[in-house]
Rosetta silent file (secondary structure, phi, psi, omega in degrees, C-alpha in Angstrom):
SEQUENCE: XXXXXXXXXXXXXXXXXXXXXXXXXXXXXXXXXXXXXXXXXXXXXXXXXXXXXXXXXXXXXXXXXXXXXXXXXXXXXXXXXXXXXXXXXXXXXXXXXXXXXXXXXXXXXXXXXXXXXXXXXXXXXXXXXXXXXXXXXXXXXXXXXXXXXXXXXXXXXXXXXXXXXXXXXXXXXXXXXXXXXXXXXXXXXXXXXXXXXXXXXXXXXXXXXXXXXXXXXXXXXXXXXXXXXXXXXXXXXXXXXXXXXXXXXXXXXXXXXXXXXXXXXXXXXXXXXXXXXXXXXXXXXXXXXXXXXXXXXXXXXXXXX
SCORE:     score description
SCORE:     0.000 S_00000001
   1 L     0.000  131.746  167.010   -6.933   23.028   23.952 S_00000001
   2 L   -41.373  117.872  164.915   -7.365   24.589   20.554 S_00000001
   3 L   -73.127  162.877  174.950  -11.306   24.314   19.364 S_00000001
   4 L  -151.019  113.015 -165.023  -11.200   23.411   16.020 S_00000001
   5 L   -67.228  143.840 -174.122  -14.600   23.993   14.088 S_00000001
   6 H   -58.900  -30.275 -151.742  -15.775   21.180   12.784 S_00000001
   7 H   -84.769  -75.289  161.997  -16.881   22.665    9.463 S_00000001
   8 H   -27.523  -41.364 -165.578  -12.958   23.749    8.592 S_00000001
   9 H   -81.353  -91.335 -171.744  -11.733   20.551    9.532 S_00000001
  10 H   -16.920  -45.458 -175.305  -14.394   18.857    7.235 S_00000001
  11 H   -78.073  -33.307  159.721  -13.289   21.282    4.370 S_00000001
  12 L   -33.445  -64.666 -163.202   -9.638   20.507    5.014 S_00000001
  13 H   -51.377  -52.997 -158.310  -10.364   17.304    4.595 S_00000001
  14 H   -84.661   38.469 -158.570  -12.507   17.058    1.446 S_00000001
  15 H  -135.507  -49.298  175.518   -9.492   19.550   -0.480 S_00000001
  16 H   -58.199  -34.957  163.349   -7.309   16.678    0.735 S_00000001
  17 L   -80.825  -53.895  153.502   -9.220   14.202   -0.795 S_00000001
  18 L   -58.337  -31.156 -178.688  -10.199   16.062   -4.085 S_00000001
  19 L    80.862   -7.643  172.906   -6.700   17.295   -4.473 S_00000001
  20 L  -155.174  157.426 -170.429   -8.142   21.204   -5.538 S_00000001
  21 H   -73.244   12.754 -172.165  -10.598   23.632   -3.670 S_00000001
  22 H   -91.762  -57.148 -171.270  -12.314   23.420   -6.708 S_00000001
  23 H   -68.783  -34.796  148.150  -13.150   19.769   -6.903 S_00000001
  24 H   -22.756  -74.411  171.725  -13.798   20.676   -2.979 S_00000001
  25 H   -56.939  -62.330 -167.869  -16.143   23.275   -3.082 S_00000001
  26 H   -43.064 -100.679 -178.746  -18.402   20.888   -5.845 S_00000001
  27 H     9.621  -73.237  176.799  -18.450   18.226   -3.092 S_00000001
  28 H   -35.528  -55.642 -136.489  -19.112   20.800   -0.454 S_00000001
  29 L    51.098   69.323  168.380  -21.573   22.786   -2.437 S_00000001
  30 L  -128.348 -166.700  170.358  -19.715   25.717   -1.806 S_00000001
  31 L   -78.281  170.541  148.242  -17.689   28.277   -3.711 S_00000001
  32 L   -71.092  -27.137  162.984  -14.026   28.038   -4.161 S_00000001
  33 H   -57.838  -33.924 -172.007  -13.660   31.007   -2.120 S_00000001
  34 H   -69.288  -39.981  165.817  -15.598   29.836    0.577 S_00000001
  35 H   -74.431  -26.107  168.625  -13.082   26.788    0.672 S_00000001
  36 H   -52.100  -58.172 -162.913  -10.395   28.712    0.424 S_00000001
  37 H   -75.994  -23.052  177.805  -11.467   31.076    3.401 S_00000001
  38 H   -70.126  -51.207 -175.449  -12.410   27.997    5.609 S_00000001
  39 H   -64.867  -26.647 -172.101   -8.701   26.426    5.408 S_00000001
  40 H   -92.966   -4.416  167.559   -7.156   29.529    5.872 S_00000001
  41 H   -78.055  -36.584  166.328   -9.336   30.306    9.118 S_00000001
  42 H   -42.583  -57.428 -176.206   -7.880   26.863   10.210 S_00000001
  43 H   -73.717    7.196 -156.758   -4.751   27.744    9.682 S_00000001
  44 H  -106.353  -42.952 -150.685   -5.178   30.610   11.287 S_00000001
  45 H   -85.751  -55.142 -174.491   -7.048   28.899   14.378 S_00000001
  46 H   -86.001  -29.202  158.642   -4.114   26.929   14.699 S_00000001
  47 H   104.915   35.390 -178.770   -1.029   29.299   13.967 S_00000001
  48 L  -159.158  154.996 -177.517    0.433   26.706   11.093 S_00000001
  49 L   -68.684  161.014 -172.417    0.355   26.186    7.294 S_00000001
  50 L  -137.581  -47.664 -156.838   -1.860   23.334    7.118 S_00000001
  51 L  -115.664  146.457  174.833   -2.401   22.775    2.736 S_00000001
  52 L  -123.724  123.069 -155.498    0.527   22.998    0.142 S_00000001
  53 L   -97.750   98.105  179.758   -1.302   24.786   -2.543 S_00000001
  54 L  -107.219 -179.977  151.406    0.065   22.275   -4.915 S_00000001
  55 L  -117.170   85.929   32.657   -1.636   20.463   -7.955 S_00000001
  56 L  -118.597  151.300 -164.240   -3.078   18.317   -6.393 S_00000001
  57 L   -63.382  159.142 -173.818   -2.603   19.819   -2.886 S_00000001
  58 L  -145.399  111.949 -166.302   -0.768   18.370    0.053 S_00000001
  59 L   -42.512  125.398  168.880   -1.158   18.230    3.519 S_00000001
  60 L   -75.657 -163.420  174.088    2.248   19.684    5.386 S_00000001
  61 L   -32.972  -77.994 -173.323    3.374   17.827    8.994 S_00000001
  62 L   -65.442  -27.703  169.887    0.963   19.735   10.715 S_00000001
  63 H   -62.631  -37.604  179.591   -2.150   19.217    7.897 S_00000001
  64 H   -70.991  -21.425  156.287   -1.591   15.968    8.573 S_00000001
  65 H   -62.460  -33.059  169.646   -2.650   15.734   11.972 S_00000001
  66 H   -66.523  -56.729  166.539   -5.521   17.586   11.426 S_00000001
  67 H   -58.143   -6.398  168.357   -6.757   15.165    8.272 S_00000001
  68 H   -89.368  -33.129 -156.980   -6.069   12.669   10.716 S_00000001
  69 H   -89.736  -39.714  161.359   -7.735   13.965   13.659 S_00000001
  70 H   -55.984  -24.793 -179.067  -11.000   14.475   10.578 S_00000001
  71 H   -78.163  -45.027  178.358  -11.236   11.153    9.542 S_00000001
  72 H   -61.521  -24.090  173.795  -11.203    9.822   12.732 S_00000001
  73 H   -77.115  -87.081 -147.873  -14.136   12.240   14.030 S_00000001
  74 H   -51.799  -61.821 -117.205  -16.249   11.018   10.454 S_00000001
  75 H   -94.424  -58.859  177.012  -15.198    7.521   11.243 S_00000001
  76 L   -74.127   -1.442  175.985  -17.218    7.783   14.696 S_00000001
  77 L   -93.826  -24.654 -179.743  -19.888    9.457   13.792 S_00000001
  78 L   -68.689 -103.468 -174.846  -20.760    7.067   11.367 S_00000001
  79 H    11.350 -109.573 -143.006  -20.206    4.177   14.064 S_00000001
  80 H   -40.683   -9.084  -94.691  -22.222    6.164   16.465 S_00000001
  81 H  -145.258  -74.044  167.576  -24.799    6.694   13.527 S_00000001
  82 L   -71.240  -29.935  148.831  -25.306    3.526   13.014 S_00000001
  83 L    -7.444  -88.578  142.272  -25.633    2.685   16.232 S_00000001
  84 L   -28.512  -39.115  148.724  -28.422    4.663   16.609 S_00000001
  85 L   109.836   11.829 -159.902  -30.142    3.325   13.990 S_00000001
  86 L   -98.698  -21.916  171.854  -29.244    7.342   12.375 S_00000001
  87 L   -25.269  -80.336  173.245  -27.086    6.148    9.096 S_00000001
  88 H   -29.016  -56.972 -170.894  -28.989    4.644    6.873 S_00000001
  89 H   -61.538  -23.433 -150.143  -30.046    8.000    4.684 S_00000001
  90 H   -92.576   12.121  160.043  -26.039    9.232    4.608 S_00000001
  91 L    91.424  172.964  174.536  -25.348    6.377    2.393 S_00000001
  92 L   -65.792  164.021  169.395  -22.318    3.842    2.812 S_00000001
  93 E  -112.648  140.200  178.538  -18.720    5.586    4.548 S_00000001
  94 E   -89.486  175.009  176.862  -15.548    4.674    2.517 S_00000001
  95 E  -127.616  118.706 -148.213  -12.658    3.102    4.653 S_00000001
  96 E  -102.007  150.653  156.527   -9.421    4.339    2.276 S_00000001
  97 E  -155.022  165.557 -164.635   -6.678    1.716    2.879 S_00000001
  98 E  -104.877  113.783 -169.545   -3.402    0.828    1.710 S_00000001
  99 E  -132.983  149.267  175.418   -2.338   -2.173    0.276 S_00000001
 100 L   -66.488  160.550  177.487    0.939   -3.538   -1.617 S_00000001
 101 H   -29.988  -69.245 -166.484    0.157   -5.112   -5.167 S_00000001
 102 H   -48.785  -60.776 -176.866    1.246   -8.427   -4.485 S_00000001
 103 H   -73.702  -14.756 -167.483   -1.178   -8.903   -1.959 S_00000001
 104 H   -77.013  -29.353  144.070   -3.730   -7.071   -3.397 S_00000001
 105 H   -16.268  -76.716 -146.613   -3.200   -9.617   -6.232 S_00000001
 106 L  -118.645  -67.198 -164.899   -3.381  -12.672   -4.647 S_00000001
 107 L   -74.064  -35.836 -155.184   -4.977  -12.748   -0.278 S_00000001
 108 L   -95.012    5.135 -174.591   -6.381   -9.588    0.194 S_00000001
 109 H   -98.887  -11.124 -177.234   -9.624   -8.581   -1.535 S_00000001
 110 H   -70.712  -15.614 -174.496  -11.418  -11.538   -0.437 S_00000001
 111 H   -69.853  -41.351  158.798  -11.023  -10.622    2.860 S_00000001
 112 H   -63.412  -46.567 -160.944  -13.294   -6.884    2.217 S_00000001
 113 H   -90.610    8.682  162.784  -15.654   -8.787    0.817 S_00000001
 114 H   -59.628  -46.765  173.566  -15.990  -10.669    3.669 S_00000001
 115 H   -77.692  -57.766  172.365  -16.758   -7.237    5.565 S_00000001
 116 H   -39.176  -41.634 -168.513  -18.526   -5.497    2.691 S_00000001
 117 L   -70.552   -5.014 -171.026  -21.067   -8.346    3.468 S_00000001
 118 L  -151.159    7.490  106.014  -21.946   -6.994    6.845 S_00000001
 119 L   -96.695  144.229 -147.818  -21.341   -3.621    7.168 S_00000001
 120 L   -87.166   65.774 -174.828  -22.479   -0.479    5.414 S_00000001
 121 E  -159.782  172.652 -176.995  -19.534    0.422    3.674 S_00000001
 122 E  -129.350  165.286 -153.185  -16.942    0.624    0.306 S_00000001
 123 E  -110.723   98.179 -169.231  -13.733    0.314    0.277 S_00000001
 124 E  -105.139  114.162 -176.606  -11.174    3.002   -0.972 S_00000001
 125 E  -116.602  157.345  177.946   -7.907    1.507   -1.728 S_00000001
 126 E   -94.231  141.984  179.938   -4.139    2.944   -2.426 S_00000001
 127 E  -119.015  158.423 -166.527   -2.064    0.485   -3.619 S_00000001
 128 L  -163.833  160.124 -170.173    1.227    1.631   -2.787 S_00000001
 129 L   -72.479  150.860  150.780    4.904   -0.431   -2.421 S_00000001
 130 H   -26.188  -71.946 -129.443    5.146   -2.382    1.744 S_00000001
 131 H   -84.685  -13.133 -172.364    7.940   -0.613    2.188 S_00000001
 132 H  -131.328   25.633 -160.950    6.054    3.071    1.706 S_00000001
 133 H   -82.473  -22.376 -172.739    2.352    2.356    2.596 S_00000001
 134 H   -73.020  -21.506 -179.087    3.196    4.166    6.345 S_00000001
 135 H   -69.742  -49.884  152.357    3.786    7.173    4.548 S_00000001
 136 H   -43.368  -49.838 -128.774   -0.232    7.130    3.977 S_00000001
 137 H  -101.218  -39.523 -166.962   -0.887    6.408    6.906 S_00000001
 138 L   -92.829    6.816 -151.100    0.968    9.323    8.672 S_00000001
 139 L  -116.619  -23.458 -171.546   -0.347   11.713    5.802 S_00000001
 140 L    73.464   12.629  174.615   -4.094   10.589    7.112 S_00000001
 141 L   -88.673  -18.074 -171.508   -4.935    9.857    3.242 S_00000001
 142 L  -135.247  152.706  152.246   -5.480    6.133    4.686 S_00000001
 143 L  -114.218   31.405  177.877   -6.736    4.632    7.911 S_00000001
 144 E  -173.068  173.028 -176.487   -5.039    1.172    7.946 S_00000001
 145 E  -177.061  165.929  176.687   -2.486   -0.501    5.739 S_00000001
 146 E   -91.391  133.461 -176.862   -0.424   -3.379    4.546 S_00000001
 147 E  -163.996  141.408  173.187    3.285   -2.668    5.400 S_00000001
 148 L   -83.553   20.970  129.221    6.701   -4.226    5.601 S_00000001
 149 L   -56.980   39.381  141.259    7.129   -2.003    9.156 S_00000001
 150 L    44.100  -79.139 -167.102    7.125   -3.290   12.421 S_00000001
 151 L   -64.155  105.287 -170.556    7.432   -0.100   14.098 S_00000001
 152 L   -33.759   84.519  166.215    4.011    1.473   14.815 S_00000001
 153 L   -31.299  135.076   98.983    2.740    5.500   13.180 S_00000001
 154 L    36.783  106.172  164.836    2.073    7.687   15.901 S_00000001
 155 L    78.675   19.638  168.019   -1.524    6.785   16.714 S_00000001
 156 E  -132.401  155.163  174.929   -1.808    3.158   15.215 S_00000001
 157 E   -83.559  147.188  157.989   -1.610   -0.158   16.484 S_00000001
 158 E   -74.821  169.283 -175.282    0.453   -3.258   14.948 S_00000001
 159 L  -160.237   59.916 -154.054   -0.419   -6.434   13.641 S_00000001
 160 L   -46.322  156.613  168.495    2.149   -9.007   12.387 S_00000001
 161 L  -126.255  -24.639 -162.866    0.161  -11.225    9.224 S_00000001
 162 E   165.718 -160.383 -175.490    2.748  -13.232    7.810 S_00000001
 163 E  -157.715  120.673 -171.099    5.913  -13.595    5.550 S_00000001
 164 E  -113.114  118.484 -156.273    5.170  -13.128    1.810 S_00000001
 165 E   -91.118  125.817 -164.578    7.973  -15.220    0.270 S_00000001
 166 E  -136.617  139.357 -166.511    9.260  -14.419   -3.295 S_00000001
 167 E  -144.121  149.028 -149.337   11.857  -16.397   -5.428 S_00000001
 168 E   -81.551  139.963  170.609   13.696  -14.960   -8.213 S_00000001
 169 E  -120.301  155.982  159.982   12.047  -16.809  -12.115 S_00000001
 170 E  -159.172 -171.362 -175.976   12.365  -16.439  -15.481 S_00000001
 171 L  -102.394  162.277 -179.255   11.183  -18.545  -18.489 S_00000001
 172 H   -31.887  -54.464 -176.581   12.329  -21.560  -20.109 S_00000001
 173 H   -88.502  -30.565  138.432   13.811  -19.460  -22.864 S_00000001
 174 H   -28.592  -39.750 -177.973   15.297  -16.639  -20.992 S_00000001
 175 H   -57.989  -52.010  179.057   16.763  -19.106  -19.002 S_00000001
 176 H   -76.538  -47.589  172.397   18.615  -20.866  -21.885 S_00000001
 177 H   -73.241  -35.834 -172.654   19.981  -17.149  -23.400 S_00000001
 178 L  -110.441  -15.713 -167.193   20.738  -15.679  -20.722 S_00000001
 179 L  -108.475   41.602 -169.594   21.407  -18.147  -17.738 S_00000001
 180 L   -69.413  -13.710 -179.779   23.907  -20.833  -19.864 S_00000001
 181 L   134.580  151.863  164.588   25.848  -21.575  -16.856 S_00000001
 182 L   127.816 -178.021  176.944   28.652  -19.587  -14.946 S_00000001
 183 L   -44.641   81.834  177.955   28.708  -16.943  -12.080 S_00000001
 184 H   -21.918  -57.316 -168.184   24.963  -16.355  -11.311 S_00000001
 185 H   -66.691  -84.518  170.254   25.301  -13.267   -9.973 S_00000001
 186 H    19.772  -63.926 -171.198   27.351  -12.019  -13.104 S_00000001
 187 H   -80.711  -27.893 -161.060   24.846  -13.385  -15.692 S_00000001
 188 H   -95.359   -6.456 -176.733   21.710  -12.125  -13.884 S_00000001
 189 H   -81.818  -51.776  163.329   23.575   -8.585  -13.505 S_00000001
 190 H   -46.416  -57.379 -160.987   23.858   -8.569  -17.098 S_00000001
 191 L   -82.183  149.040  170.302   20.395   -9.736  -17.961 S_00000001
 192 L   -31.984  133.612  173.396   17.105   -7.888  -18.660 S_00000001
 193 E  -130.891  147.046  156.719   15.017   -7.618  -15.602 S_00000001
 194 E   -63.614   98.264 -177.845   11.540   -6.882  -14.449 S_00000001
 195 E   -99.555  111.114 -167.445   10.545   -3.993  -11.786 S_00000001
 196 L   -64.411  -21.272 -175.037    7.312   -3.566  -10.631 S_00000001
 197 L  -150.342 -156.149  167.095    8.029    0.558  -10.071 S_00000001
 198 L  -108.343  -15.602  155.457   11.193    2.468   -9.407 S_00000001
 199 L   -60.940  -32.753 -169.505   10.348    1.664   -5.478 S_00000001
 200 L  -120.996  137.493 -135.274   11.061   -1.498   -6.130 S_00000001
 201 L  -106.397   23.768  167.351   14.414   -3.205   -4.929 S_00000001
 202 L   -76.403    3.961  172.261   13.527   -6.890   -4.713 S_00000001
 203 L   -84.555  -78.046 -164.496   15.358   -7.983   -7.619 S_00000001
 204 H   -25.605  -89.080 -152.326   18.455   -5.722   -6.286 S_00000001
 205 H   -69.748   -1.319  139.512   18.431   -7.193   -2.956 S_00000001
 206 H   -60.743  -62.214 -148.756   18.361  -11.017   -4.601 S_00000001
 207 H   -55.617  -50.889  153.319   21.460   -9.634   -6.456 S_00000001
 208 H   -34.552  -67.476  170.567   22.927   -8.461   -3.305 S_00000001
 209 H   -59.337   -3.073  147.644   22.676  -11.581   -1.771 S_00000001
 210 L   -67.382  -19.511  160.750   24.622  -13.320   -3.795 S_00000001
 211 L   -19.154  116.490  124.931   27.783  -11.109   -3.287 S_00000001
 212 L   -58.909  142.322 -139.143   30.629  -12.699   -2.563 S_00000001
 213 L   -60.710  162.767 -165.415   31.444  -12.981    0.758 S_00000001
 214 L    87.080  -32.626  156.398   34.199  -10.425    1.126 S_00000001
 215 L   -58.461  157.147  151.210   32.714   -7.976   -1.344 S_00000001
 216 L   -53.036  -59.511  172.222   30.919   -5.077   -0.688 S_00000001
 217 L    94.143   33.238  179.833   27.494   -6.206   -1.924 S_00000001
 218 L   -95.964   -5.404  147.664   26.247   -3.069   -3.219 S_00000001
 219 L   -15.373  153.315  156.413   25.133   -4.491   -6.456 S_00000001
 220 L  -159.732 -140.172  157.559   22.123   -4.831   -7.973 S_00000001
 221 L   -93.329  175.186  175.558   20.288   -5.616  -11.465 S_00000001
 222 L    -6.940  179.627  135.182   20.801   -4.800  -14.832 S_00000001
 223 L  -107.723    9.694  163.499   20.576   -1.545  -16.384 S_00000001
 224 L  -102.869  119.066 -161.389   18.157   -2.987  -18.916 S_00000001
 225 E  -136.155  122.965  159.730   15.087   -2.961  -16.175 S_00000001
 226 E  -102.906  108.573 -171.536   11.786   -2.951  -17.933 S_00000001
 227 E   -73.608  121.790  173.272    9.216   -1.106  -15.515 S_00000001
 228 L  -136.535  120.335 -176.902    5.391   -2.919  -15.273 S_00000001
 229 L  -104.478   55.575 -165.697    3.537   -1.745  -12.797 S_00000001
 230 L  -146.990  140.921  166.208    0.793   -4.251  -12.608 S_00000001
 231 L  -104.182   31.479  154.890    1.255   -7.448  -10.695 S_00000001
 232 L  -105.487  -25.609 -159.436   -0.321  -10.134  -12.949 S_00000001
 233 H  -112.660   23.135  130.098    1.081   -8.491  -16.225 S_00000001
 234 H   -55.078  -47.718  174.142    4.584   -8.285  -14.187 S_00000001
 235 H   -58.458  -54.950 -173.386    4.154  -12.280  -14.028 S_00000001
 236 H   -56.211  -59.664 -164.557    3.238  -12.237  -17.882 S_00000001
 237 H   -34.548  -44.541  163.509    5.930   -9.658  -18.648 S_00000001
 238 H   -83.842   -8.337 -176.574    8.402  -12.623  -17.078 S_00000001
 239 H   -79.298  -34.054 -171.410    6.360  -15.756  -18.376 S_00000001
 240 L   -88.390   21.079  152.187    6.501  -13.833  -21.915 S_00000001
 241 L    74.527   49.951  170.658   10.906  -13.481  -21.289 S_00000001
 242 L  -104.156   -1.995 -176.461   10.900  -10.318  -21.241 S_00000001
 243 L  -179.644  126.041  160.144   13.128  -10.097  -18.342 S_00000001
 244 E   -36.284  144.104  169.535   13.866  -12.334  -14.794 S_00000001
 245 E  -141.874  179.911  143.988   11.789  -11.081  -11.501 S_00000001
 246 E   -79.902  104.663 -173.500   11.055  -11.777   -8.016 S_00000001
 247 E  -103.824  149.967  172.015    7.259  -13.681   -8.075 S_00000001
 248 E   -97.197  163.516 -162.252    5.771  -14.494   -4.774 S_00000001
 249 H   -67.338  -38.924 -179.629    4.999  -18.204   -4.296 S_00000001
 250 H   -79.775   30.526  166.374    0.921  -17.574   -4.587 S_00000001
 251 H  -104.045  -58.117 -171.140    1.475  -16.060   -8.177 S_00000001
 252 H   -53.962  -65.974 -137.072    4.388  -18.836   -9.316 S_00000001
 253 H   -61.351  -36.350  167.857    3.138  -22.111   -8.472 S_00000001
 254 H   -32.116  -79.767 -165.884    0.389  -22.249  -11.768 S_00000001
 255 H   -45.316  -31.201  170.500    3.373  -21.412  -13.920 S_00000001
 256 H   -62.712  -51.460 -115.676    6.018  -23.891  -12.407 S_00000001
 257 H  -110.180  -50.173  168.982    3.845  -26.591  -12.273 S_00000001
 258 L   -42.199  -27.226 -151.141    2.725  -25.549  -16.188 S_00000001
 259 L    64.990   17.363 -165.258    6.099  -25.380  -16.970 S_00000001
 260 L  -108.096   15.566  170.261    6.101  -21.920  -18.232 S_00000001
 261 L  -153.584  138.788 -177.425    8.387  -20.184  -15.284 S_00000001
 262 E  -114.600  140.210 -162.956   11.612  -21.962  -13.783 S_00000001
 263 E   -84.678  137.433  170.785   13.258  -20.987  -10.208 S_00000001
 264 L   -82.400  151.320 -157.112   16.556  -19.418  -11.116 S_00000001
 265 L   -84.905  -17.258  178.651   19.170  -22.186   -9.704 S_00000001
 266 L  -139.924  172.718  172.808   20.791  -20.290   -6.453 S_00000001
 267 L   121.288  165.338  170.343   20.190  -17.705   -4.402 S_00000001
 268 L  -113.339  155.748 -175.368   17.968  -17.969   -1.166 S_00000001
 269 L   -94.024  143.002 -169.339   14.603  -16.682   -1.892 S_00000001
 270 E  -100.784  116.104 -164.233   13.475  -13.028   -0.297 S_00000001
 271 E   -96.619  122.246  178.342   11.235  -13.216    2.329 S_00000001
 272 E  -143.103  131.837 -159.832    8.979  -10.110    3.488 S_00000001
 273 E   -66.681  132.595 -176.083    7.455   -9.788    6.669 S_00000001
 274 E  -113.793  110.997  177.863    4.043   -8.227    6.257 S_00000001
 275 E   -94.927  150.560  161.634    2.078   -6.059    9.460 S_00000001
 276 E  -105.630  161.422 -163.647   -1.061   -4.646    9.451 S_00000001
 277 E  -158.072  120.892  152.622   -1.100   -1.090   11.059 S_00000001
 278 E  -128.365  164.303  173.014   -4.294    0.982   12.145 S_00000001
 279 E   -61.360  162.430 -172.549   -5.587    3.965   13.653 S_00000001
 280 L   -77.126   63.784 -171.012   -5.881    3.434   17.283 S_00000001
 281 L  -131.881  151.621 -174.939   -9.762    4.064   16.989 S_00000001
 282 L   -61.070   23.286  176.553  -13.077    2.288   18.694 S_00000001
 283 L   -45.057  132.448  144.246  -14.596    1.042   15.058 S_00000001
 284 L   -84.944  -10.653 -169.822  -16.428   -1.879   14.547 S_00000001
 285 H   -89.126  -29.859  168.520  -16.271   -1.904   10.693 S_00000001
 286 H   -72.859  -17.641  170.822  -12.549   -1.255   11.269 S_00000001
 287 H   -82.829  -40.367 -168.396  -11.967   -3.825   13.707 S_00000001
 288 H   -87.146   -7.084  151.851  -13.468   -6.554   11.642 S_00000001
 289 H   -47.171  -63.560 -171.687  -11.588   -5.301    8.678 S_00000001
 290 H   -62.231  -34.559 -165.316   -8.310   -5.711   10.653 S_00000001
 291 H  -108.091   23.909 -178.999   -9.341   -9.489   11.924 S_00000001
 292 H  -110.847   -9.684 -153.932  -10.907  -10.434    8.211 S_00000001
 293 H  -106.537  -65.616 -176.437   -7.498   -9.173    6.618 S_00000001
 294 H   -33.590  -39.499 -171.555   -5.444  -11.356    9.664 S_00000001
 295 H   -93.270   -0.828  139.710   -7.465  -14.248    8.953 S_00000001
 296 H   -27.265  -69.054 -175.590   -6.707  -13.793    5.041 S_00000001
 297 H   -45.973  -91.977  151.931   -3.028  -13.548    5.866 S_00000001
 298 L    24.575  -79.408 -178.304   -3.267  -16.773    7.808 S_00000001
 299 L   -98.035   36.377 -153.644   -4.166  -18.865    5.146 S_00000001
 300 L  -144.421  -59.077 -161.606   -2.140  -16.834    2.634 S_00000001
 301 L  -118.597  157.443  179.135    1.462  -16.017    4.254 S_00000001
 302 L   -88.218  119.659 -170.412    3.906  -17.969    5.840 S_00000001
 303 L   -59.230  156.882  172.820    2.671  -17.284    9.849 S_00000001
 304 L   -62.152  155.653  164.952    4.552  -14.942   11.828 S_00000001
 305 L   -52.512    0.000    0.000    7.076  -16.344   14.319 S_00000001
């Protein structure tokens, strides 16, 4: 087996996290050369590009195993650290993780501070779309995540949480201009819509469903799509009529009940199943992470099947 000095790995690592050997080297307290000359003895060690000397740099295939294989050594030495009773001076360790908006929004933060209350540590999170949080995870920029995937990364375990349910709204007055009656799909194809990114197809895939049967059902919304990438000022952005959206049920219900957002009249509502995914690793701050963000879920999501 390939040795791989610890000190290289570590410098991989923080270049991955800084995004330039510059912002590296500070960290480090080294030069930039000196970071420079560490990654390229890695790559070296190992016979493969490891860094994409990008702005901000990026881990290839093979960097990513390696940034994977670093976190997870720093993950146990703090464990083992603490253990020991050895910790305490090196400060808290962050635990980066990935979470979709929506949830981050509404279930999930109470659940870190559940943990933050009992272990010695902060919390760095990516918020990133369900459908592309695995992409962290395989990149070794995160060690756990929120994900619409089923199917395990390479080196993590699964965890169904729920079914985060979403039903397409708009407002009273949006409702009345643009929804007067007629061929749903038609009128809502037409009308202004809300997108939380350019990732994201859950308006499209109400709009799909609505095809008629016999059609192809490659539709989607509008071309007037107003992009807000925030998920409470997506809910204002539809409360104020600026466009129809998909809201998840823990956002909506104030506003229904308020009268200021009305369920669009057909359609089945789009339901998405949400796993938790981690490294396979011996943690304890990571285990109780995983079974504070399940018991979150729980009370949160419509339970898994």
């Amino acid at each position: 087996m390939i040795d791989l000095p610890l000190d290289q790995v570590r410098t991989l690592l923080a270049a991955v996290d800084e995004g330039t050997f510059e912002a590296a080297a500070e960290t480090l307290h080294l030069t930039p050369s000196a970071v420079s000359q560490r990654i390229k003895g890695l790559e070296q060690r190992t016979g493969r590009v490891l860094l994409l000397r990008t702005k901000p740099v990026r881990p290839t295939p093979s960097g990513e195993i390696v940034v994977r294989f670093g976190r997870q050594l720093a993950r146990l030495e703090r464990d083992a650290g603490a253990e020991l009773g050895l910790s305490a001076a090196a400060g808290p360790t962050a635990l980066p993780v990935a979470v979709n908006a929506d949830s981050l929004a509404t279930w999930f933060l109470p659940a870190l501070t559940e943990v933050a209350g009992r272990y010695d540590v902060t919390f760095d999170l990516h918020r990133e779309d369900q459908d592309h949080t695995t992409v962290l995870l395989r990149q070794g920029l995160v060690m756990a995540a929120v994900t619409s995937s089923p199917e395990a990364v390479q080196g993590c375990t699964v965890r169904p949480l729920g079914t985060m349910r979403y039903r397409a709204m708009a407002s009273p007055a949006f409702t009345a201009r643009h929804l007067p009656g007629g061929p749903l799909a038609q009128l809502l194809a037409a009308a202004p819509v809300v997108v939380f990114d350019r990732k994201d197809d859950l308006q499209d895939r109400f709009l799909r469903a609505l095809a008629t049967p016999g059609t192809t059902g490659r539709g989607g919304a509008g071309r007037i799509r107003h992009h807000v990438p925030s998920s409470e000022a997506f809910v204002g952005a539809v409360v104020a009529g600026l466009g129809w959206g998909m809201i998840p049920d823990a956002q909506s219900g104030p506003h229904r009940a308020a009268g200021t957002l009305l369920d669009v009249p057909e359609g089945p509502p789009v339901d998405v199943p949400l796993y938790w995914q981690q490294w396979k690793l011996d943690s304890p701050a990571l285990a109780a992470v995983a079974d504070a963000v399940a018991g979150a879920a729980h009370g949160a999501l419509i339970p898994p099947a």
